[in-house]
C-alpha positions in Angstrom: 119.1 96.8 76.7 120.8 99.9 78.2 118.9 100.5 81.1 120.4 104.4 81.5 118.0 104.6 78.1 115.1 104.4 80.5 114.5 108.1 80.4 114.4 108.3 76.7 111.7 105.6 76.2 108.4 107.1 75.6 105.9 105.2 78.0 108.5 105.8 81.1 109.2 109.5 80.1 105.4 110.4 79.8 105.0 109.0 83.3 107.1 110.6 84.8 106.1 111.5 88.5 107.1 111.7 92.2 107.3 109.4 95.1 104.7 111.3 97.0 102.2 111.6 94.1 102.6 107.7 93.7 102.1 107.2 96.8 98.1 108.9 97.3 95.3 107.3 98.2 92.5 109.4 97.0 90.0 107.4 99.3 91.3 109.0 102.0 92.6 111.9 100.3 96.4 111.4 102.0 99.8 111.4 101.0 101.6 107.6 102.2 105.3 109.4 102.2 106.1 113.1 101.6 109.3 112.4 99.6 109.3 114.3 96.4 111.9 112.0 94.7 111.4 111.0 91.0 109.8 107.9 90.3 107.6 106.1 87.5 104.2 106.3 87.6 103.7 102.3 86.7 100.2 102.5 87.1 100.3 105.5 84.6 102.7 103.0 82.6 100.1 100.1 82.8 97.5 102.5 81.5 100.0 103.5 78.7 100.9 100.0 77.8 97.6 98.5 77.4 96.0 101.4 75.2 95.7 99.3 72.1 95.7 96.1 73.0 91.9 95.5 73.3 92.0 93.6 76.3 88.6 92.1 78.2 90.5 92.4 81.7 92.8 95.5 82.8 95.8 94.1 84.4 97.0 95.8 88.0 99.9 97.3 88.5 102.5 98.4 91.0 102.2 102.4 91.5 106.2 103.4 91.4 109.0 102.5 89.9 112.5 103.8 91.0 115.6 104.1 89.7 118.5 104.4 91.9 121.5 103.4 89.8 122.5 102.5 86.3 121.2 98.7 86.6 119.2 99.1 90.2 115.5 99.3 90.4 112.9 99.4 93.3 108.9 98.6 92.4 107.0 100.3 95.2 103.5 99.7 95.9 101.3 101.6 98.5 98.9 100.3 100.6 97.0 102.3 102.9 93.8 99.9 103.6 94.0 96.5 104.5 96.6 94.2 102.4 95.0 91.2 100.5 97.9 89.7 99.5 96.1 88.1 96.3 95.5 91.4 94.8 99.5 92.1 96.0 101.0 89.2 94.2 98.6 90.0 91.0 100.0 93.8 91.0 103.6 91.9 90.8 102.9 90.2 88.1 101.2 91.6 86.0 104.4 94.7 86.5 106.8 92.2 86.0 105.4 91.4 82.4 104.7 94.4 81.7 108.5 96.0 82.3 110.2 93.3 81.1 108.3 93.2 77.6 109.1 97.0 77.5 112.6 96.8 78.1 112.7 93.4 76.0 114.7 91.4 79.0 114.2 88.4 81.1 113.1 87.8 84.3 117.2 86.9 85.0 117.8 90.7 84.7 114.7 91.2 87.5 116.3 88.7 89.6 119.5 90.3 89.6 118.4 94.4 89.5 115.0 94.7 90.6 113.7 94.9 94.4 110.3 95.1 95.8 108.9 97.3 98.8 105.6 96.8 99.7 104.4 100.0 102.0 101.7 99.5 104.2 99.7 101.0 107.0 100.3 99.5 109.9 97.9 100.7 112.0 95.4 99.5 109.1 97.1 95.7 109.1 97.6 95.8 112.9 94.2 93.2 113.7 93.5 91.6 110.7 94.4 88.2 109.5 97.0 87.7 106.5 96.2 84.3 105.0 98.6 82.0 102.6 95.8 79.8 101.2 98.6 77.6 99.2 99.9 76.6 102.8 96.3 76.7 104.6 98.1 79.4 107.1 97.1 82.1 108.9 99.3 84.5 110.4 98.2 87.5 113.0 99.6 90.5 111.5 100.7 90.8 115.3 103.3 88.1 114.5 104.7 89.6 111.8 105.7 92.6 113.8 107.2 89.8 116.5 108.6 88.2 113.1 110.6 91.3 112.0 112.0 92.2 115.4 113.4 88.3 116.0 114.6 88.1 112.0 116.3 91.6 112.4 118.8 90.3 115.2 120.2 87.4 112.2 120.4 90.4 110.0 118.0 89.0 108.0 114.6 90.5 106.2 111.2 89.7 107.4 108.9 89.6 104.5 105.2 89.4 105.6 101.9 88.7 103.6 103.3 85.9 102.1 105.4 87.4 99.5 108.8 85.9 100.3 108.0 83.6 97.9 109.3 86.1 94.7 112.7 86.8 96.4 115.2 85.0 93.9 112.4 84.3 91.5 111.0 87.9 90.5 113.2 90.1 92.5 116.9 90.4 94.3 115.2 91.6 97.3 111.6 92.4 98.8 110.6 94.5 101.4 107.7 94.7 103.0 107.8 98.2 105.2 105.4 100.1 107.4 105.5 104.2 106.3 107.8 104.8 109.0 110.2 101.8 108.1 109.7 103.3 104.8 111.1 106.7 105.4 113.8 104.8 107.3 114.7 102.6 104.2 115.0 105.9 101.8 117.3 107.7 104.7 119.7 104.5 104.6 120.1 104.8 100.8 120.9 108.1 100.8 117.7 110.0 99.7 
């Protein structure tokens, strides 16, 4: 599949949207970046997707999808409240399904196109607990902040929440980002 077709295929054209509109959170009625970029609505995708399929349980999705070259893609999700990473990881995969039976590829093409970026509150995450129950770990949400700072220095990423795990299995690279790290991360790529 030509991924520069993207724009011409009916479920990503009709959800066509911007980064700041993705990123609401009409519980608290506030905007999680004010960047008016173009992005996929991938919720609005999910919705799309699943119309006619009669399903007993909606699947979850991530709320944006960017493109940013010819064969480079960024799935954003927002999170404003508290992170469960559970309900995270279940957003990724049900996306992952979902885009690649759309654009009729493998999980290969994720692995070498497709990045994550978690965006979260951190003033929201700052207290609470993040727990891998695969590992039987908890981590303070404190140390991942202690985490980031010490994995920076090898010029390495600091994932948090757990969700290391789909780097090189899902996606090329994942993120997870505060807002302000956020804004950061869209400056250094040239939006």
């Amino acid at each position: 599949m030509n991924t520069n077709d993207i724009k011409n295929i009916k479920v990503f054209k009709n959800n066509i949207s911007t980064l700041k509109e993705t990123s609401f959170d009409k519980d608290n009625n506030t905007y999680m970046t004010e960047y008016d970029i173009p992005v996929i609505d991938f919720d609005g995708v999910k919705d799309d997707y699943i119309e006619n399929l009669k399903l007993t349980e909606i699947p979850k999705s991530n709320d944006a999808l960017l493109k940013l070259a010819e064969d480079k893609f960024v799935f954003i999700e927002f999170k404003n409240g508290s992170v469960k990473p559970f309900n995270v990881r279940r957003k990724i995969y049900d996306s992952t399904l979902i885009f690649t039976d759309i654009l009729n590829i493998g999980i290969s093409y994720m692995r070498k196109n497709v990045e994550y970026i978690l965006v979260y509150n951190e003033s929201k995450n700052k207290d609470s607990i993040q727990e891998d129950k695969r590992k039987n770990i908890t981590t303070p949400t404190s140390f991942n902040t202690i985490a980031k700072t010490i994995t920076s220095y090898s010029g390495d990423n600091y994932v948090a929440f757990g969700l290391k795990d789909f780097e090189n299995y899902c996606f090329k690279k994942v993120y997870t980002l505060t807002e302000k790290e956020f804004e950061e991360y869209l400056k250094s790529i040239g939006l």
